[in-house]
MARTI-738061 format. One record per residue (C-alpha): residue number from 0; residue in three letters; x, y, z. Coordinates in Angstrom, 2 decimals, always signed. Example, Ala and Ser with C-alpha at 12.3 -4.5 7.8 and 13.67 -1.06 7.14 Angstrom:
0,Ala,+12.30,-4.50,+7.80
1,Ser,+13.67,-1.06,+7.14
END
This chain:
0,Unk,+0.00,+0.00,+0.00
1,Unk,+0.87,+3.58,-0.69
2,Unk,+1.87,+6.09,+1.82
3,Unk,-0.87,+8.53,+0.73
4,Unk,-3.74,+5.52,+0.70
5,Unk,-3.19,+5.72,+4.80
6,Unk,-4.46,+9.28,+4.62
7,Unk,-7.64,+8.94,+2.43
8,Unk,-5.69,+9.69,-0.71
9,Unk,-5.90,+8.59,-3.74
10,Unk,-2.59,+9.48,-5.60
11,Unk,+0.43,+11.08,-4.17
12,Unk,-0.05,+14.98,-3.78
13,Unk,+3.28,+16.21,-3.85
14,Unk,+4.70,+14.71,-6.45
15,Unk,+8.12,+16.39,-7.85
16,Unk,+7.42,+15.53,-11.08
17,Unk,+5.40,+19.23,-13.23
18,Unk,+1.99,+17.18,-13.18
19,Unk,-0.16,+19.68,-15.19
20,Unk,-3.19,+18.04,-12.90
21,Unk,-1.30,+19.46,-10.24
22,Unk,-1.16,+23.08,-11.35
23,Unk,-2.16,+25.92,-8.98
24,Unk,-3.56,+28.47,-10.51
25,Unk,-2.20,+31.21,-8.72
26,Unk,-2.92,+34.82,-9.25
27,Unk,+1.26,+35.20,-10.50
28,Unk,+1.26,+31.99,-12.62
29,Unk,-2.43,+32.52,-14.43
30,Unk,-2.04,+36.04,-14.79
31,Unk,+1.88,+35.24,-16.99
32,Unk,-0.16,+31.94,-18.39
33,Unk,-3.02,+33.97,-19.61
34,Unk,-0.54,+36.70,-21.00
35,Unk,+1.91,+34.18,-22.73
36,Unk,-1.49,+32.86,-24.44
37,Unk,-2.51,+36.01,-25.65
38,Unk,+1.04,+36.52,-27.17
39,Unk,+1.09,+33.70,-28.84
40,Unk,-2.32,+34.14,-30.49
41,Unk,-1.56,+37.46,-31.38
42,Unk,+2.08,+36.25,-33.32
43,Unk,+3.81,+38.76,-30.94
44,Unk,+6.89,+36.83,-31.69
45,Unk,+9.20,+36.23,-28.40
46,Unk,+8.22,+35.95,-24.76
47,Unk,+10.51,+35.56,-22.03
48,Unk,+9.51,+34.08,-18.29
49,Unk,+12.26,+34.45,-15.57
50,Unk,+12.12,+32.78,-12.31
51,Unk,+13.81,+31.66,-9.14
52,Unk,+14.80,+27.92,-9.09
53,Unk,+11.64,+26.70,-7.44
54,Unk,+9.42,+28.90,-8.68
55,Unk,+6.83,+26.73,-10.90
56,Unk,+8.46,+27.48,-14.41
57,Unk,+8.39,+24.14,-15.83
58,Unk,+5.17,+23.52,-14.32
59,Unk,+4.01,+26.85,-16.20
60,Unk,+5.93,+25.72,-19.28
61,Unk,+4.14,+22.35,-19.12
62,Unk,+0.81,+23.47,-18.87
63,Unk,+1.30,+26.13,-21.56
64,Unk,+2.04,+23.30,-23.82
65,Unk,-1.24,+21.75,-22.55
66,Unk,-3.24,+24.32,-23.10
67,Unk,-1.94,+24.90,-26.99
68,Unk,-2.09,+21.67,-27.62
69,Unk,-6.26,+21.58,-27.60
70,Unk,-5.65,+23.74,-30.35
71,Unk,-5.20,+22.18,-34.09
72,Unk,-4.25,+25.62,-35.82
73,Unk,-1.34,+25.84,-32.76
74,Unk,+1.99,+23.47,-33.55
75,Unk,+4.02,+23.26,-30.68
76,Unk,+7.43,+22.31,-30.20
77,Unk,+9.46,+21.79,-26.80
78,Unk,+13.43,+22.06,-26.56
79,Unk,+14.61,+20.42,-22.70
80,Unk,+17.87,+21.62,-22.92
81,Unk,+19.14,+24.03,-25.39
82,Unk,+22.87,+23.56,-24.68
83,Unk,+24.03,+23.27,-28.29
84,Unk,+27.88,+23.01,-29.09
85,Unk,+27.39,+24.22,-32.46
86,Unk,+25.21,+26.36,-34.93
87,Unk,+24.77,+23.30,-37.10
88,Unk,+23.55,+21.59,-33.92
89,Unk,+21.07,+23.76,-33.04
90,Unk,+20.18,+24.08,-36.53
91,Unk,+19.57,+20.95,-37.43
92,Unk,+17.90,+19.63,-33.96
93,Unk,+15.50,+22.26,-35.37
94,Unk,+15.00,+20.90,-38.55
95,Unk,+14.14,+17.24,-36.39
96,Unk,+11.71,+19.32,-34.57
97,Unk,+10.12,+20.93,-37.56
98,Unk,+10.44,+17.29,-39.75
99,Unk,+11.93,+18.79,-42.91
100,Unk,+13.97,+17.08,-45.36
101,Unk,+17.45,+17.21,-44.77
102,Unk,+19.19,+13.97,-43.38
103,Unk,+22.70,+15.05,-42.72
104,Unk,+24.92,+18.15,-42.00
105,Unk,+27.11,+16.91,-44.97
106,Unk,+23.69,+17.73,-47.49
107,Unk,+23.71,+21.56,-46.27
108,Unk,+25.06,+24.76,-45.10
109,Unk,+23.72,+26.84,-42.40
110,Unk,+22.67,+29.42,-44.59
111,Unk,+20.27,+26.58,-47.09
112,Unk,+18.81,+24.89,-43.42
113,Unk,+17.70,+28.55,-42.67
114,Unk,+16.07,+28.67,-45.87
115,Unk,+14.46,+26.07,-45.96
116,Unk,+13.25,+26.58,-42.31
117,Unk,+11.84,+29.81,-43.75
118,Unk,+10.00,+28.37,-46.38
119,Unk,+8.61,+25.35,-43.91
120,Unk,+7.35,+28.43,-41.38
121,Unk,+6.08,+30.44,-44.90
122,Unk,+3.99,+27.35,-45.72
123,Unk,+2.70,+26.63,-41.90
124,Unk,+2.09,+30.12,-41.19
125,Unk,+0.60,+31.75,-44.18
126,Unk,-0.48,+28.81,-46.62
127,Unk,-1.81,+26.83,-43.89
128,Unk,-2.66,+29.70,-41.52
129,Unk,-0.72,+27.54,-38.34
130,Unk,+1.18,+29.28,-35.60
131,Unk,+4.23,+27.30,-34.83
132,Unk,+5.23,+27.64,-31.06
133,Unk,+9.08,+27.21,-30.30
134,Unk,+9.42,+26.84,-26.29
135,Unk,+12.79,+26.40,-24.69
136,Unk,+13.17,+25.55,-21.51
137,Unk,+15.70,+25.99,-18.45
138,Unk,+16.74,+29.39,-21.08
139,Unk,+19.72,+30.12,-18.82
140,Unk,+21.83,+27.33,-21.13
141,Unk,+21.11,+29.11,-24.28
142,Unk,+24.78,+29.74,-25.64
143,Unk,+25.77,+33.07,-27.59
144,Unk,+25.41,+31.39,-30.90
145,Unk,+21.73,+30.12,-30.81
146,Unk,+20.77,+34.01,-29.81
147,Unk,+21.80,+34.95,-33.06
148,Unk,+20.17,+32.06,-34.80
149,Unk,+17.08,+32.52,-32.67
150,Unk,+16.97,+36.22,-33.40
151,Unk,+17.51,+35.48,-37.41
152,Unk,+14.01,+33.41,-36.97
153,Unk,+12.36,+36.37,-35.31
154,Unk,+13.15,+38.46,-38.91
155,Unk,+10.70,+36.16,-40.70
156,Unk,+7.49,+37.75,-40.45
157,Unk,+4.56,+39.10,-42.86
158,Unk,+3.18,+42.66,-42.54
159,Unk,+0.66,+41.61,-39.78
160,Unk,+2.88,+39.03,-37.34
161,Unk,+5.78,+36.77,-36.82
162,Unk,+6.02,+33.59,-38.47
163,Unk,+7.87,+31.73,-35.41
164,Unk,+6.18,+32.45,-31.66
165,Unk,+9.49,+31.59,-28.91
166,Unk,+8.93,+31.60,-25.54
167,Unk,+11.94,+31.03,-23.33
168,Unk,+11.50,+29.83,-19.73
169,Unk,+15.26,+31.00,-17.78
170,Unk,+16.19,+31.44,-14.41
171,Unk,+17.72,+34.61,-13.73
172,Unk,+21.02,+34.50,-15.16
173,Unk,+19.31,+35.15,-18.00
174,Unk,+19.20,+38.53,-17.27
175,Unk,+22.66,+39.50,-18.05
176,Unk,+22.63,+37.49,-20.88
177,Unk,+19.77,+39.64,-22.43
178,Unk,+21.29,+42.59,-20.87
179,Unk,+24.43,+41.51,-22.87
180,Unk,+22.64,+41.33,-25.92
181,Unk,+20.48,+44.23,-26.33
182,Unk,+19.62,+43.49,-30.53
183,Unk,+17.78,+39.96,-28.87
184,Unk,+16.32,+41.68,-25.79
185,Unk,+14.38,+44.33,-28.03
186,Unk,+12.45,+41.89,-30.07
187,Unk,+10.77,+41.05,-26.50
188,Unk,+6.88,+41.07,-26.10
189,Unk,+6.35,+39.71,-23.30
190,Unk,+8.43,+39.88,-20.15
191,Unk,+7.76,+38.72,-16.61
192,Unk,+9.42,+37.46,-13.62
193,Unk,+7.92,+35.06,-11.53
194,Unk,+7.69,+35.80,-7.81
195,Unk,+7.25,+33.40,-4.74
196,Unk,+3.65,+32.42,-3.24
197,Unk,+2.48,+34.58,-0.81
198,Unk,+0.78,+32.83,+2.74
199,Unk,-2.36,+32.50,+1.64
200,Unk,-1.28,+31.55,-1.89
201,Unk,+0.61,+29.03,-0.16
202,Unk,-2.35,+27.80,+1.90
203,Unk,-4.66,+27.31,-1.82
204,Unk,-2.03,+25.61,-3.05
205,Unk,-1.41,+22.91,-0.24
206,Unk,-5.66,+22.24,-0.27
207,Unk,-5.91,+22.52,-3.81
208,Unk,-3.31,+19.41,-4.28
209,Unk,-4.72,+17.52,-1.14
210,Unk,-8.43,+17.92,-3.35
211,Unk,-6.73,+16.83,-6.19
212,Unk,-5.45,+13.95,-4.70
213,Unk,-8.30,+12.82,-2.20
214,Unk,-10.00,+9.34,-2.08
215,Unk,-13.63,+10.72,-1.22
216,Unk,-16.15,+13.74,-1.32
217,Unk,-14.31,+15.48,+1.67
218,Unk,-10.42,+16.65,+1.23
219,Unk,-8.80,+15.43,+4.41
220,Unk,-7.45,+18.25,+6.42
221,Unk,-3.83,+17.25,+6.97
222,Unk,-1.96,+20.20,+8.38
223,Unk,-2.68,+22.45,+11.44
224,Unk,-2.61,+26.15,+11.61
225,Unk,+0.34,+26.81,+12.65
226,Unk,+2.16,+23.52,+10.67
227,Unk,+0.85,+25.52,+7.86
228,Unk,+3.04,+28.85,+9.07
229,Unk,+5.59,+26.70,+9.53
230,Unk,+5.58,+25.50,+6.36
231,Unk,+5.41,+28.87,+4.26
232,Unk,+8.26,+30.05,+7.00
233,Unk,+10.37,+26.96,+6.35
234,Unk,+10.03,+27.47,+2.24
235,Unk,+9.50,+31.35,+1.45
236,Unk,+6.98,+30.32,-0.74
237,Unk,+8.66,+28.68,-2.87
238,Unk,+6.68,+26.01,-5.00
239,Unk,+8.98,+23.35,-5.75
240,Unk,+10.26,+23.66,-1.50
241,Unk,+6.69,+23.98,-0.30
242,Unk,+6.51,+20.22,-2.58
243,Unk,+9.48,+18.66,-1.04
244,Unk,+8.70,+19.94,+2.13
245,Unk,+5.01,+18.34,+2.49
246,Unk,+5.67,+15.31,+0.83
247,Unk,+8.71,+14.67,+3.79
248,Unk,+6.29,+15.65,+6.30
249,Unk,+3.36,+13.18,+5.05
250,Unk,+5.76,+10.51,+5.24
251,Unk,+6.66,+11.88,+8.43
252,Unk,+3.11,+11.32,+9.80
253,Unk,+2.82,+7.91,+8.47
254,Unk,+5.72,+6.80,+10.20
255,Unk,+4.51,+8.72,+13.74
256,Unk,+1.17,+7.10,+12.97
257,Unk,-0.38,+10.88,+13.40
258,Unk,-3.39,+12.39,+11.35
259,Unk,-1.77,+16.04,+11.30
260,Unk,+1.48,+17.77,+10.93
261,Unk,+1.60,+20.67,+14.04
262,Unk,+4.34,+23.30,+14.49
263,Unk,+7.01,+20.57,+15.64
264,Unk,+6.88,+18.13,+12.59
265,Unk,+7.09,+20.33,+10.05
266,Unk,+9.61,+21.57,+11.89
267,Unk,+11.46,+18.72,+12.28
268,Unk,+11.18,+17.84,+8.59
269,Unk,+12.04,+21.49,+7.63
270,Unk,+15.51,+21.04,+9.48
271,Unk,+16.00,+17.90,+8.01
272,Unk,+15.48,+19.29,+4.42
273,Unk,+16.81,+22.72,+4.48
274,Unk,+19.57,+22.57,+7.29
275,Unk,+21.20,+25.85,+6.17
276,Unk,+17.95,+27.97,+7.16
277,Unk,+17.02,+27.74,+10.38
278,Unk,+13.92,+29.01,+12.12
279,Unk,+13.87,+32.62,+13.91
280,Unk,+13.81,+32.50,+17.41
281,Unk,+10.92,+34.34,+17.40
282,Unk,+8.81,+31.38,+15.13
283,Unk,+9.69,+29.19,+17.25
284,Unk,+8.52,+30.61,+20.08
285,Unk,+5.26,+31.51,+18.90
286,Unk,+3.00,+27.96,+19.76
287,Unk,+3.66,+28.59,+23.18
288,Unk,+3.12,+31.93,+23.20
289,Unk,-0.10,+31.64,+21.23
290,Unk,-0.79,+28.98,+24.26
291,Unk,-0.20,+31.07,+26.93
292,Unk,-2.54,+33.75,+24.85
293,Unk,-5.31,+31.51,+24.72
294,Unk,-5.11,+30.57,+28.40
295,Unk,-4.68,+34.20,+29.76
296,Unk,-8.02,+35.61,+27.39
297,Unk,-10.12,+32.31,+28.87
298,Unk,-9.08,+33.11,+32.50
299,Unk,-9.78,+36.69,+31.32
300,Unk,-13.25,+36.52,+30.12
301,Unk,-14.17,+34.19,+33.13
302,Unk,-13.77,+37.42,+35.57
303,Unk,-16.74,+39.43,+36.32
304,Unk,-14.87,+42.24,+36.38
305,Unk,-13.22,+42.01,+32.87
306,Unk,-17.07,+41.66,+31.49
307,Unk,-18.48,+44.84,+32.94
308,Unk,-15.25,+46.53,+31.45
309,Unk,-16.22,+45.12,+27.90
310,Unk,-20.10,+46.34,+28.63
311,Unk,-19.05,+49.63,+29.42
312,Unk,-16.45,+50.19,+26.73
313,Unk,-16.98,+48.12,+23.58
314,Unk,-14.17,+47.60,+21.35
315,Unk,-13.58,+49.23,+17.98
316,Unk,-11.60,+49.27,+15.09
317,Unk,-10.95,+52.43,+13.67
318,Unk,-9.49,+52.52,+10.15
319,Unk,-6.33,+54.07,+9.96
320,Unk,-5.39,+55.23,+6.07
321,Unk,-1.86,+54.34,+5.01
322,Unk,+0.84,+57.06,+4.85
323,Unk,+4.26,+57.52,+4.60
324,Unk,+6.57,+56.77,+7.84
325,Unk,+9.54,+57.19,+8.86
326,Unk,+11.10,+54.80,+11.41
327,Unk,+14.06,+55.65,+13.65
328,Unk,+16.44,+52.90,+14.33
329,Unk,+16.18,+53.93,+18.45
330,Unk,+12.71,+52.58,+19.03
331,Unk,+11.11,+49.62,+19.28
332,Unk,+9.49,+47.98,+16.05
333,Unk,+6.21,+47.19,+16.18
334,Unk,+5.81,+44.40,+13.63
335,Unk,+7.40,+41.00,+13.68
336,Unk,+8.47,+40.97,+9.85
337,Unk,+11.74,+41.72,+8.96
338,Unk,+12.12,+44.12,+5.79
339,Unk,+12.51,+41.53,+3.18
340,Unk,+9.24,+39.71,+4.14
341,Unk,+6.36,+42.39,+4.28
342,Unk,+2.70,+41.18,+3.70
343,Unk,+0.47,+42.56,+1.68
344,Unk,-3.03,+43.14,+2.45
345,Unk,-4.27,+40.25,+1.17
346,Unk,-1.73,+38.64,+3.19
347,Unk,-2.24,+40.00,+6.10
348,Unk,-5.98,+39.34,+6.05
349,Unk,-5.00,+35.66,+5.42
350,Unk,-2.45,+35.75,+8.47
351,Unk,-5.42,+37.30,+10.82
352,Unk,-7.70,+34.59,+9.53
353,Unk,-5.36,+31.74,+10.13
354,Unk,-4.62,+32.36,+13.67
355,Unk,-8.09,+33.97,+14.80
356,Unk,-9.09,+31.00,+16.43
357,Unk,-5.35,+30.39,+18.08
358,Unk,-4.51,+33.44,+19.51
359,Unk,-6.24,+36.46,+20.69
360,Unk,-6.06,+40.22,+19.11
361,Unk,-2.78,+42.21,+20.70
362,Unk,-3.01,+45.58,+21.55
363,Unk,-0.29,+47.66,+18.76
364,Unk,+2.25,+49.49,+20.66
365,Unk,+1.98,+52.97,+19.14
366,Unk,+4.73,+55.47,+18.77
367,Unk,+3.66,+58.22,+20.94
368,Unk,+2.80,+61.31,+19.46
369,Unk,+5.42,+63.92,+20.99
370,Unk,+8.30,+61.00,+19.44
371,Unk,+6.82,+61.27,+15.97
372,Unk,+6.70,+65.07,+16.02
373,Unk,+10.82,+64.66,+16.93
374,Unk,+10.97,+62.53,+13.82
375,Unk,+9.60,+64.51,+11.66
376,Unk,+11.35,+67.38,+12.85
377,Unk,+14.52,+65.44,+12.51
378,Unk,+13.88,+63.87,+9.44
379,Unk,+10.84,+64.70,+6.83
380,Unk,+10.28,+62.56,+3.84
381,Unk,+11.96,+63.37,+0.59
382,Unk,+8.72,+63.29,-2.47
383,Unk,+11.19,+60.63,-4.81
384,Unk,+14.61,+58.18,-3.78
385,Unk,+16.01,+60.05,-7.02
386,Unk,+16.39,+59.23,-11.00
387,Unk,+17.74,+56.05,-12.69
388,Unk,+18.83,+56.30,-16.04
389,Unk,+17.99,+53.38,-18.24
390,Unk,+20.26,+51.15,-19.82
391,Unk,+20.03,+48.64,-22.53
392,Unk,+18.19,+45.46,-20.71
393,Unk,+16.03,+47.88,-18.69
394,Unk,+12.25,+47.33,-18.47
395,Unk,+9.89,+49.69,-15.72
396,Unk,+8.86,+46.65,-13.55
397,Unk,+11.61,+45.20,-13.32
398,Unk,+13.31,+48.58,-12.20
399,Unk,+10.06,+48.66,-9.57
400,Unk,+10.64,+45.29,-8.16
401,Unk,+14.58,+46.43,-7.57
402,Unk,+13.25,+49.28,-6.09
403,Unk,+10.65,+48.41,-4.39
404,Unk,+11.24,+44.84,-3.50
405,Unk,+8.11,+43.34,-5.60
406,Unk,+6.26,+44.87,-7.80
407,Unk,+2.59,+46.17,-7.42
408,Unk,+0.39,+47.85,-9.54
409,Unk,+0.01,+50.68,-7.48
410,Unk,+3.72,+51.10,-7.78
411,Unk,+3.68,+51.07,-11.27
412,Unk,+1.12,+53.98,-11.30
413,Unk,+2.59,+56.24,-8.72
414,Unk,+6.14,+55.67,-10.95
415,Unk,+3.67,+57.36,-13.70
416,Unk,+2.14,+59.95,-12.09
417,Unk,+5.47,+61.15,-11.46
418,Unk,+7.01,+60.71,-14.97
419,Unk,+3.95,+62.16,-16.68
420,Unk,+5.92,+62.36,-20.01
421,Unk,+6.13,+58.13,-20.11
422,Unk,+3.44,+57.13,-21.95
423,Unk,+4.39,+54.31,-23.25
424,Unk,+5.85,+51.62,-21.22
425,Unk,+7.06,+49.93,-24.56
426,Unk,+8.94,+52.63,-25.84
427,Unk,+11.38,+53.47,-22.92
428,Unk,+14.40,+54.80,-25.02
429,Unk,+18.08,+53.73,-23.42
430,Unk,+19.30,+57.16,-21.90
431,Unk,+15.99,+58.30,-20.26
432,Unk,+16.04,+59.38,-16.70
433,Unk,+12.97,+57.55,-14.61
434,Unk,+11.70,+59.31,-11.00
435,Unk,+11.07,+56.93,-8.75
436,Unk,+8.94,+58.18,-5.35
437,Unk,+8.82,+57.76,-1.92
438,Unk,+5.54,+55.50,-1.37
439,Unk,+3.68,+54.40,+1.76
440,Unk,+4.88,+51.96,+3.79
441,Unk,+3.03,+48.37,+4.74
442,Unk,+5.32,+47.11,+7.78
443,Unk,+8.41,+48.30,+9.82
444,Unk,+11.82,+46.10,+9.39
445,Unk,+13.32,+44.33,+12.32
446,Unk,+16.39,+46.06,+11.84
447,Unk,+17.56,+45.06,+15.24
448,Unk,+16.98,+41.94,+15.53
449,Unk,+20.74,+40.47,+14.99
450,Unk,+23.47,+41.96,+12.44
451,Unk,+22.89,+42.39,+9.13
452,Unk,+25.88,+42.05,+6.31
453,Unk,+25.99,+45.26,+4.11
454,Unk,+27.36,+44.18,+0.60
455,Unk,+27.37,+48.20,-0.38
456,Unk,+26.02,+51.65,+0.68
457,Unk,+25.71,+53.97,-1.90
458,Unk,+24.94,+58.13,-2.55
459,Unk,+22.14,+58.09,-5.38
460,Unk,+19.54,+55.61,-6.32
461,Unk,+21.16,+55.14,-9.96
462,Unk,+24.16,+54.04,-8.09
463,Unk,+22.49,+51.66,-6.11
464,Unk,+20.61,+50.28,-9.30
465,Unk,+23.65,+49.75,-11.07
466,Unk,+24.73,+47.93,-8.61
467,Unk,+21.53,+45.92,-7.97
468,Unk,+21.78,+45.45,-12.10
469,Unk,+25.22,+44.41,-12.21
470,Unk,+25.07,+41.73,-9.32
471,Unk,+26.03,+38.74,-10.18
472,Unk,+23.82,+35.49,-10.45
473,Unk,+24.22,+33.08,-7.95
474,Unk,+25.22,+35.68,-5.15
475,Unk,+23.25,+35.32,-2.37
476,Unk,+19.99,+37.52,-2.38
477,Unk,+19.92,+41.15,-1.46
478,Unk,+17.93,+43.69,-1.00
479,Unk,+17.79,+47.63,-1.32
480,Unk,+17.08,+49.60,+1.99
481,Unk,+17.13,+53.59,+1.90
482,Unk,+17.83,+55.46,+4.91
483,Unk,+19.16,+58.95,+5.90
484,Unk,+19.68,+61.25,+8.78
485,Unk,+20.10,+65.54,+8.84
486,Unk,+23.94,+64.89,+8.85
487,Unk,+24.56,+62.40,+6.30
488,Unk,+21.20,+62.91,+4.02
489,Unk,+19.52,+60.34,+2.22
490,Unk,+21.54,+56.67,+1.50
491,Unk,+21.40,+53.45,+0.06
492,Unk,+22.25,+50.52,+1.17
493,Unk,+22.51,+47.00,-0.16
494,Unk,+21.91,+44.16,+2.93
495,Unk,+22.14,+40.36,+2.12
496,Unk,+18.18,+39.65,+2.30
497,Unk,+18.70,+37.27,+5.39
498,Unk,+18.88,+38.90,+8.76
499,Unk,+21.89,+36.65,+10.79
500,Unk,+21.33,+35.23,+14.38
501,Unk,+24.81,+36.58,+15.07
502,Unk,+28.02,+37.75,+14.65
503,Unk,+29.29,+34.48,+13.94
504,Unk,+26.69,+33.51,+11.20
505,Unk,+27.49,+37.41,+10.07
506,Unk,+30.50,+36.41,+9.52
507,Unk,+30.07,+33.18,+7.99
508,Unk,+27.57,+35.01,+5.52
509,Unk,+30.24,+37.55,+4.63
510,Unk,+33.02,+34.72,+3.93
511,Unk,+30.55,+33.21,+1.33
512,Unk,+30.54,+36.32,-0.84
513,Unk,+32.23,+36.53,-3.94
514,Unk,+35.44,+37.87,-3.70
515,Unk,+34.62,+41.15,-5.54
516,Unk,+31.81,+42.07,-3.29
517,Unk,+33.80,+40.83,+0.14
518,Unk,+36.28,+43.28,-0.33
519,Unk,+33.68,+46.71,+0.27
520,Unk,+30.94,+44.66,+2.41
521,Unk,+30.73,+44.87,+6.40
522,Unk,+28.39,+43.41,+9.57
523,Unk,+25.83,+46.01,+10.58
524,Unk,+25.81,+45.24,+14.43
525,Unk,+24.13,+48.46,+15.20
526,Unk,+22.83,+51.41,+13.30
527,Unk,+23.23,+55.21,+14.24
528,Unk,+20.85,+56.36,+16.73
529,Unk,+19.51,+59.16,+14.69
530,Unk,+19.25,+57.22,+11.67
531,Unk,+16.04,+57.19,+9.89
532,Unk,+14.71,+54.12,+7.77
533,Unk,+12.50,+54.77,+4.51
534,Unk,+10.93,+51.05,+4.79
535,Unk,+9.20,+49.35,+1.63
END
């Protein structure tokens, strides 16, 4: 018997393998899946999807191909692994692909297999009226060479479309290379980076695969509350980790003879799989504090006392509207996020609704009001960070999600408002100067909580994006944080995205940076006291 038949399952639900059956429809991956679609029907001619490993593109890619396929006037073709040695190579795996006559490399030259590829996609695309679809995944392999080739297809066209639709699926070292090769990067329609699941994303996608999977009319429910924080802490929200994660932790449960996974077992499992990241203190802390919660409000509304209070002064929730903050490094946060992680709204609802029935409301520490007047007397917010000129490679949100740390549409519009001569995002010419604003903030950064490593700290914005443009892949992640005070004015710096439990792990962190960054990065152990932080 199968270890997913003990739990009223009738397949395995995390499966590693890019099951199309299994695909989440997530806001990120519909919305690119929808788009990519679109482009293709159009004839836009080449689409490019980047992505964190992990982040569901050969899932997308898979059920892309899917979705074509129902099609009979769509002809799709798949390349694995484009890492060609040769032109020929490339050339002729296409001609395989494509089925046309020509057995050997002896029986042509480069220039007569591109012919006659143009005359096969002449006779698909206009006698026939076919779109051929070229997809090549894990993009990031794509040598120099097959560019060029690849950008020679894009040239045959009619007067209405493209005669070849390529969509390239690439983690993100696939940036430089388009930023290397401008003349390939311009023919792009379609552009998007993929982005991690949020909570409650996260959350969908762990009951849509148990539903998937189940053996009756009623999905079992398999993790608790807070095993399902512990997950999303554990992987980042990350699909391919969130996969691993839960399929350890079913197996986990089979093995324990238990019906759910809690706090401790995914735990457990988490360490087990992902060694190098362990939980913060304050995570794992927080069953027992959401215990001791519970246990205090019980005792609480069992006093007479407490209920005439309540009777006398109901509580409210006053909506506060969002505005711009500034928080000095001398006083206390009040949120439990550091700056890398903050929630959106929709996540925060989720968050509320997931521990509602664990753990009572808190009352929010406020700043008091004659502190924020010395803030803002101190400090007042600048209206933009400052310009960044574009370069060749440059597209708007993928500036905003450098700048911004993910991208939103109501960043895109307030970028804009403020640059009210863009009007067309498609158009940016290399050499334009882009305004980027100061925008409210969502949550306030732990920025005490243990050192930080600062790879850079730099004077302007444009500085800071260069720098943010030029990093190289494989690095570990950063992250851009402004901040300024009346002596030194407004700075930039660029932190390693993980917050270290001390100076040790500071220090191991800094060792594993490449030797060109090493040399000008430094542990933060404490900031200034007058320092003001612009958090995103």
């Amino acid at each position: 018997m199968d270890y997913f038949e003990l739990l009223n399952l009738s397949k395995e639900p995390f499966s590693n393998s890019p099951d199309p059956d299994f695909f989440y429809p997530s806001r990120e991956h519909l919305g690119c899946l929808q788009k990519l679609e679109l482009s293709i029907r159009l004839r836009r001619g080449l689409n490019v999807v980047i992505g964190d490993i992990g982040t569901g593109k050969t899932t997308l890619c898979r059920h892309l191909i899917r979705r074509l396929g129902a099609d009979n006037k769509l002809e799709t073709h798949l390349v694995l692994d484009p890492e060609f040695a040769t032109p020929l190579e490339f050339l002729f795996s296409l001609v395989d692909m494509f089925g046309l006559n020509i057995l050997s490399q002896a029986e042509g030259s480069a220039w007569q297999i591109k012919e006659s590829i143009k005359n096969y996609l002449f006779i698909k695309g206009v006698d026939e009226e076919k779109t051929i679809v070229l997809i090549i995944d894990e993009g990031q392999k794509i040598p120099n060479f097959c560019l060029e080739i690849l950008r020679e297809l894009l040239n045959y066209e009619t007067n209405e479309y493209k005669l070849l639709q390529i969509v390239v699926f690439a983690q993100r070292e696939f940036q430089q290379t388009l930023a290397e090769y401008p003349n390939f990067a311009d023919r792009i329609n379609f552009y998007h980076v993929l982005v991690p699941l949020n909570f409650r994303e996260t959350w969908n996608l762990l009951q849509f695969r148990i539903t998937q999977a189940k053996n009756s009319y009623k999905a079992p429910r398999l993790f608790t509350t807070f095993g399902l924080l512990a997950i999303y802490r554990a992987t980042g929200g990350y699909p391919r980790k969130i996969i691993h994660l839960c399929h350890r932790v079913l197996v986990a449960m089979i093995v324990q003879n238990r019906t759910k996974a809690n706090w401790a077992l995914v735990r457990w499992c988490s360490k087990m799989l992902f060694p190098q990241k362990p939980f913060p203190m304050r995570w794992r802390l927080a069953p027992i504090v959401a215990g001791l919660l519970v246990a205090l409000i019980v005792v609480g509304f069992a006093s007479r006392q407490l209920e005439m209070a309540f009777q006398e002064a109901p509580l409210s929730s006053p909506s506060v509207e969002p505005r711009n903050t500034l928080i000095s490094s001398s006083e206390e946060p009040t949120s439990d996020r550091p700056a890398q992680e903050v929630l959106s709204d929709g996540d925060a609802r989720a968050m509320s609704e997931a521990t509602a029935t664990e753990s009572p409301p808190q009352p929010v520490e406020t700043v008091p009001e004659t502190r924020r007047d010395a803030i803002a007397a101190e400090s007042s917010a600048p209206d933009v960070y400052g310009p960044i000129t574009l370069k060749s490679g440059d597209y708007l949100e993928q500036m905003i999600r450098r700048v911004y740390g993910f991208r939103d549409a109501r960043y895109l519009k307030a970028v804009m408002q403020i640059n009210p001569e863009v009007t067309d995002l498609n158009t940016l010419e290399v050499g334009r100067s882009i305004n980027f604003p100061t925008l409210p903030v969502k949550a306030d950064p732990l920025l005490k909580n243990g050192p930080w490593v600062q790879v850079a700290e730099k004077d302007s914005l444009d500085d800071a994006y260069q720098f943010l443009r030029a990093y190289p892949p494989g690095a570990p992640p950063i992250f851009l944080l402004p901040h300024g005070n009346p002596r030194d004015g407004l700075r930039f710096s660029i932190l390693l995205r993980d917050c270290c439990v001390d100076q040790q792990s500071a220090e191991s962190a800094l060792r594993r940076l490449p030797l060109s960054l090493a040399s000008d990065a430094r542990i933060l152990s404490k900031w200034d006291e007058d320092l003001v932080f612009f958090v995103k």
